[in-house]
C-alpha positions in Angstrom: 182.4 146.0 239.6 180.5 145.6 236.2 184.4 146.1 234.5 185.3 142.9 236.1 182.2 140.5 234.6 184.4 139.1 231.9 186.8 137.5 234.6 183.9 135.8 236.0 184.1 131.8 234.4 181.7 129.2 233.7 181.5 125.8 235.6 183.1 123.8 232.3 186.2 126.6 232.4 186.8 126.2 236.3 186.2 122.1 235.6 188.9 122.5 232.6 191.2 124.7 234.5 191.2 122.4 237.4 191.6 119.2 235.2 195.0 121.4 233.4 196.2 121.9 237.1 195.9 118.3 238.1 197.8 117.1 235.4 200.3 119.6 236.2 200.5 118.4 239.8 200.2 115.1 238.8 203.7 115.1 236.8 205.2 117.2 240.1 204.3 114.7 242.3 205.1 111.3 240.3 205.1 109.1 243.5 205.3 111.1 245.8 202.9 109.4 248.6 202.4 112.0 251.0 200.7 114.2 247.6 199.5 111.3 245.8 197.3 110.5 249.6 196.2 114.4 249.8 195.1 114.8 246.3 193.2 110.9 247.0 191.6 112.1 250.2 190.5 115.7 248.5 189.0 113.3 245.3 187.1 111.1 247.6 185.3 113.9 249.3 184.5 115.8 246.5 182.8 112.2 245.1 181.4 111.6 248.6 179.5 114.8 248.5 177.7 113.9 245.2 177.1 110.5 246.8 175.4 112.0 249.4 172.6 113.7 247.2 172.3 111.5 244.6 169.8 108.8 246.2 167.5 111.5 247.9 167.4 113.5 244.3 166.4 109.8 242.6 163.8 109.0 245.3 162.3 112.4 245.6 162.2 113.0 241.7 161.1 109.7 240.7 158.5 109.4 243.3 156.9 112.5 242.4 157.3 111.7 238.7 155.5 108.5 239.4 152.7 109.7 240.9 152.0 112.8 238.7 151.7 110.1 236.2 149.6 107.9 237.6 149.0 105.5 234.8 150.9 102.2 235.5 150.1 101.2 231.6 151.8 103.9 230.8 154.7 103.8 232.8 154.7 99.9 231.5 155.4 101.5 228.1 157.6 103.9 228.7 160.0 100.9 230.9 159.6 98.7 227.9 160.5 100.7 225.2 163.4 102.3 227.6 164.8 99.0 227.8 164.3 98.1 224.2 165.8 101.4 223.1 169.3 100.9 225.5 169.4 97.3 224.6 169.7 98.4 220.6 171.9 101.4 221.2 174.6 99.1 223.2 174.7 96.6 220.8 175.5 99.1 217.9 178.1 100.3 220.4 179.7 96.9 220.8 179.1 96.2 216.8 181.1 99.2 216.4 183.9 98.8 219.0 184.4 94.9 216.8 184.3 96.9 213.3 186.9 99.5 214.3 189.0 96.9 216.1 189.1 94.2 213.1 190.0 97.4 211.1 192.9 98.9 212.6 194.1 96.4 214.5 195.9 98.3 217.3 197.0 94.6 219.2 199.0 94.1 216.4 201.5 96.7 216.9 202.0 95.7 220.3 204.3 93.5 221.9 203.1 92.5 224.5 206.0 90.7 226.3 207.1 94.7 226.7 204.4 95.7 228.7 204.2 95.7 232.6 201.4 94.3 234.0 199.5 96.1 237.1 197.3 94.7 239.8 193.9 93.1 238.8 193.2 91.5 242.2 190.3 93.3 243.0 188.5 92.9 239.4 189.4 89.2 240.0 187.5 89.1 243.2 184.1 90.8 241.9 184.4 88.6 238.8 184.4 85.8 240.7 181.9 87.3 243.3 179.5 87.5 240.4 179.9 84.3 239.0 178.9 82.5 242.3 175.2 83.9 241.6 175.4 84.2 237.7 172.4 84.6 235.2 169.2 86.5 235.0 167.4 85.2 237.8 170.4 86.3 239.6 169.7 90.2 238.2 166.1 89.9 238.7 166.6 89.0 242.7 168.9 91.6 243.3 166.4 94.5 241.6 163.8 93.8 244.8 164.7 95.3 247.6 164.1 93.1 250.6 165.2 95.9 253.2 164.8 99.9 251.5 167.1 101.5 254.0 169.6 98.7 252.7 169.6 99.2 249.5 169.6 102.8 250.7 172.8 102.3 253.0 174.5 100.4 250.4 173.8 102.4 247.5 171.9 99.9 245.0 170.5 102.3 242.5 167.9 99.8 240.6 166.4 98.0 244.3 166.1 101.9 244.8 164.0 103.0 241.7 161.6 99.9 241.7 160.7 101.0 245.5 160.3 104.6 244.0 157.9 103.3 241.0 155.5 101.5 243.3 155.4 104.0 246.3 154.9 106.9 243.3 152.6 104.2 241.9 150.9 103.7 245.9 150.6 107.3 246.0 148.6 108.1 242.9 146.3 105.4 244.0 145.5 107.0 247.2 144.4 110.1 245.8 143.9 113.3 247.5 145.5 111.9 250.7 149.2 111.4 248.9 149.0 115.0 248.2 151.0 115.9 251.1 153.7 113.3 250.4 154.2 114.7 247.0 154.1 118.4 248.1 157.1 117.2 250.9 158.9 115.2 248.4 158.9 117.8 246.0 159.8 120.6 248.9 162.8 117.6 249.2 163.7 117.6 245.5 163.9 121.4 245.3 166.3 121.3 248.8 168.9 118.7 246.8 169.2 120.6 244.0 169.9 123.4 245.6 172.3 121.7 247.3 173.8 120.2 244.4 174.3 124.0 242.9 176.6 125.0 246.5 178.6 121.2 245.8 179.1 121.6 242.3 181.6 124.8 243.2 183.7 122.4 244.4 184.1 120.4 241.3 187.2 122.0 240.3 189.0 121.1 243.2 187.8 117.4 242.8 188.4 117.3 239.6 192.2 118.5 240.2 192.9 116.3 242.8 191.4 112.8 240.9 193.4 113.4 237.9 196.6 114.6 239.8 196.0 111.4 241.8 195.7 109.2 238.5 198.6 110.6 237.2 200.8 111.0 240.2 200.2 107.1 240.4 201.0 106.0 237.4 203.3 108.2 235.3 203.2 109.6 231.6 205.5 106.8 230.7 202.6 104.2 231.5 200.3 105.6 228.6 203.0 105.7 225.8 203.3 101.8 225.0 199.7 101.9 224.9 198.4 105.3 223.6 197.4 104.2 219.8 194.6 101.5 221.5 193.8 104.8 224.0 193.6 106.9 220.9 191.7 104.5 218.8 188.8 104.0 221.7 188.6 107.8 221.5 187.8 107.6 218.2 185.9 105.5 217.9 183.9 106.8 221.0 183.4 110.4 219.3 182.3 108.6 216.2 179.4 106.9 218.0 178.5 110.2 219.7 178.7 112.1 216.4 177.5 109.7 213.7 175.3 107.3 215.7 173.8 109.2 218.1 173.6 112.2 215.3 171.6 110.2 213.2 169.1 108.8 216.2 168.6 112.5 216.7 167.8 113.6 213.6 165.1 110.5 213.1 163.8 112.1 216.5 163.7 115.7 214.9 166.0 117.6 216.9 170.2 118.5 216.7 172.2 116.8 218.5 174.7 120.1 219.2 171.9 121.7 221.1 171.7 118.8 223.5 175.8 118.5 223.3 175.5 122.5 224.1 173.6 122.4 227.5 174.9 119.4 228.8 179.0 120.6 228.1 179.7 121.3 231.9 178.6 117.8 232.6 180.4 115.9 229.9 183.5 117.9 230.9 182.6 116.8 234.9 182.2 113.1 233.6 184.7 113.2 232.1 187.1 114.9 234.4 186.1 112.8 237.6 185.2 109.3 235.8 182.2 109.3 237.2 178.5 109.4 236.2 177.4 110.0 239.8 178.7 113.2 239.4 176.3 114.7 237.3 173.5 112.7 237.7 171.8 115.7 239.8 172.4 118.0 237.7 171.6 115.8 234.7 167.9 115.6 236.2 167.8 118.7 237.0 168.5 119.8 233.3 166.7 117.4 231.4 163.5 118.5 233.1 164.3 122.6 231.9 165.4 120.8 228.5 161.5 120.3 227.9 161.2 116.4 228.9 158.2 115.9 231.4 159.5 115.0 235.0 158.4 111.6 235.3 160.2 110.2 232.3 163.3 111.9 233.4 162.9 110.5 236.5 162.9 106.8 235.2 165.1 107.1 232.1 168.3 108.8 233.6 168.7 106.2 236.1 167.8 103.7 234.7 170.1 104.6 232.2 173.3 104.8 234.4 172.5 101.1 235.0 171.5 99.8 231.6 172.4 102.0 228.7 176.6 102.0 228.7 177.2 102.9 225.5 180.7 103.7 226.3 181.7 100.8 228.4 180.1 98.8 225.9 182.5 99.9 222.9 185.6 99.9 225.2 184.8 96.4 226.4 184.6 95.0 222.0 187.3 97.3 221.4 189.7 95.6 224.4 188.8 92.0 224.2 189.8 92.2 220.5 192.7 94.2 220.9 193.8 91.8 224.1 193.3 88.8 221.3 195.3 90.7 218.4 198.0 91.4 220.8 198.1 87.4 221.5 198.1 86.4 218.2 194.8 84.8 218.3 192.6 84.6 215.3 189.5 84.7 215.8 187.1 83.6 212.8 183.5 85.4 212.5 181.3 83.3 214.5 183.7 83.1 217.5 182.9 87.1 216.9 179.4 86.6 217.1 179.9 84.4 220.0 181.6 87.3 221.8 179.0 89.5 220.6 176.2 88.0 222.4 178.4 87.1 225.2 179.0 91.0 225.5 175.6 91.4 225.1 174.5 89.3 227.9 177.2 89.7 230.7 177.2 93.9 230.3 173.9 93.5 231.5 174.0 91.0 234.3 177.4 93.1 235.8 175.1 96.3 235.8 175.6 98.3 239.0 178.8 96.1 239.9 181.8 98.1 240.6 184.8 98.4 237.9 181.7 97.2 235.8 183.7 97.1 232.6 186.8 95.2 233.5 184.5 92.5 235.1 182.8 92.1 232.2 186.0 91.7 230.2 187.3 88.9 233.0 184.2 87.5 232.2 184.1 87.2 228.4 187.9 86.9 227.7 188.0 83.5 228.7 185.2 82.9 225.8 187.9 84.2 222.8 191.1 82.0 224.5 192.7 85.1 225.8 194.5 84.7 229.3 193.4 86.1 232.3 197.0 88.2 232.6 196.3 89.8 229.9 194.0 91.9 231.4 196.7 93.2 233.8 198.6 94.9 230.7 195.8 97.2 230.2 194.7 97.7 233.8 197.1 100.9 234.3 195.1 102.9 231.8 191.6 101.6 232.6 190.8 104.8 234.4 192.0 107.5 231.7 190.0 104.8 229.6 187.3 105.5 231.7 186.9 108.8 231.6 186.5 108.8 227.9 183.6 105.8 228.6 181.8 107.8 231.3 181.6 110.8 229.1 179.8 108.7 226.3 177.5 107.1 228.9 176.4 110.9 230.2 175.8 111.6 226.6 173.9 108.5 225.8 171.5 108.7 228.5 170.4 112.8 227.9 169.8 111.7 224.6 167.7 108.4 225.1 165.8 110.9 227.6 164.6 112.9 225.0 164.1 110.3 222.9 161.8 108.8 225.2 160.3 111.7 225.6 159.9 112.6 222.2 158.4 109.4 221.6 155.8 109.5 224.5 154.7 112.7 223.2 155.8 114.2 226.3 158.5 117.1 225.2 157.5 120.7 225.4 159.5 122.5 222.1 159.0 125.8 223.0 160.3 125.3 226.8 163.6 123.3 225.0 164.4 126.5 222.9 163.8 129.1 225.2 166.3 126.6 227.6 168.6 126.2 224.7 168.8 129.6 224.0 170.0 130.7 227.1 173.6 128.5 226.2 174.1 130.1 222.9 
């Protein structure tokens, strides 16, 4: 059978091959309900499936991490400068988003009485769903979790993680006696990856079926009026990934196309699905073999997929000043400023809230003068948008884990090369 080993693809090919096919079947089935509800029904299961092991692989892993560390000054640290580090990446990433935007200004060549508007409704009521309990004491509540099978049930990652830090932090106080919780959640940890490896050979099929769905729904025809502003977010996107995030690699001392290299069959499932939960297993999983000790994976990466949206962060500058170009509304430089700090603020108080980055836009628009329905132009590409966004964010948060890392002193070298070697 040795003859046949060169038919035998990788996880990104299958991913690529299925994301070809969808858009195939996508254009095939343009409207067509009783293929647009299979291919909808097939998606949700494939991201149900991830959704079922993504909180035990958080739990287990940051637990463990926790309490093989031990040192709550320490882990102190490491949370602050986390923060600190996602905090300055965003704002380059929404600096950025505003320079490119002022530059090329793609809501200038629309017109955007031409446009057809789409259905914001549900945006409209988590908007206003957040602004009933607004500001950071509001954020700062909903981190503690009152009930930890809640938070559980309902999927909050960050009421999640602080329960991990202080039972990790509980167990290293304990001593020898938490030994035998570690050794079980470990033994759990090793069961969910493996479990991720038998759900990640369905990807392709997911990944089919969400973009066939996507574009089944909506058409070809509903990117064309709009595809320079979806090609400049690309852009500017692979810019930030290339330039930005090249350069805060090299100041950490290692190439950013080594990281790029073992992470591809994520970025590509990110990508393909429009969804970070998809790879966040498999992100831990190979941050850990990438030479970053456990416990700082197992606070960054999730953390991360709350807090550092570098991504989202760049679409939502890049929209809100498109949105006012489109209007004809002029906006002087410290109404920019203004709707940088706004940006700043409200992309981290909507963390963890679905359809994250259009509620944030709802939210700041109003700041610039741009009307609500504007938002409903730009609606019917939010989610091939989206995919480019969640992409970034997978990027962004494998690299501010080894940065952390780096930085902590807490990356083994020769363990990342012999890892890295094995995708060359």
């Amino acid at each position: 059978m040795k003859q046949y080993k060169f038919l035998k693809l990788s996880l990104g090919w299958q991913i690529l091959i299925g994301l070809i096919l969808g858009v195939i079947l996508g254009i095939i089935f343009y409207h067509n309900d009783l293929a647009i509800t299979a291919m909808q029904n097939i998606g949700s299961m494939f991201i149900g499936l991830i959704q079922m092991i993504v909180l035990p692989i958080v739990v287990s892993c940051l637990t463990v991490g926790i309490a093989n560390m031990g040192d709550i000054k320490e882990l102190g640290r490491i949370g602050l400068k986390t923060l600190i580090y996602f905090e300055i990446l965003s704002t380059i990433a929404i600096i950025l988003g505003m320079i490119v935007a002022n530059i090329f200004h793609p809501g200038t060549l629309i017109d955007i009485k031409t446009l057809h508007g789409s259905d914001i409704s549900q945006y409209v009521a988590t908007a206003k769903s957040a602004k009933s309990n607004p500001g950071i004491w509001a954020t700062l509540l909903g981190i503690i979790p009152t009930n930890i099978f809640k938070a559980l049930a309902n999927g909050d990652m960050m009421p999640v993680i602080l329960f991990s830090v202080f039972f990790g932090l509980g167990i290293s106080a304990i001593g020898e006696r938490g030994k035998i919780i570690v050794d079980f959640l470990t033994a759990v940890q090793e069961v969910m990856f493996k479990i991720t490896n038998w759900v990640m050979k369905t990807a392709p099929i997911g990944v089919c079926a969400l973009i066939g769905v996507t574009l089944a729904r909506m058409g070809i025809n509903a990117l064309l009026p709009l595809g320079y502003f979806v090609a400049i977010t690309y852009v500017t996107m692979l810019l930030f990934v290339l330039v930005v995030m090249g350069i805060v690699a090299k100041i950490f001392k290692f190439k950013l196309t080594d990281l790029l290299r073992v992470i591809k069959d994520e970025i590509i499932l990110a990508f393909s699905t429009a969804s970070s939960e998809a790879v966040l297993p498999k992100m831990m999983e190979k941050m850990q073999k990438f030479g970053v000790k456990q416990g700082i994976v197992s606070f960054v990466i999730p953390t991360g997929y709350t807090f550092n949206l570098d991504g989202s962060a760049i679409y939502q500058s890049l929209a809100a000043l498109f949105l006012a170009q489109a209007y004809d509304i002029h906006l002087s430089l410290g109404q920019q400023l203004t709707l940088l700090i706004v940006l700043m603020l409200t992309s981290k108080g909507m963390a963890g809230v679905p359809g994250a980055s259009f509620v944030v836009l709802l939210a700041t628009i109003a700041t610039i003068g741009v009307p609500m329905s504007g938002l409903t132009f730009i609606a019917g590409i939010d989610r091939i948008v989206d995919m480019g966004r969640t992409a970034v964010n997978v990027v962004g948060n494998s690299l501010a884990t080894v940065v952390i890392g780096k930085s902590e002193h807490e990356f083994d070298e020769e363990k990342s090369q012999k890892y890295i070697a094995q995708f060359k």
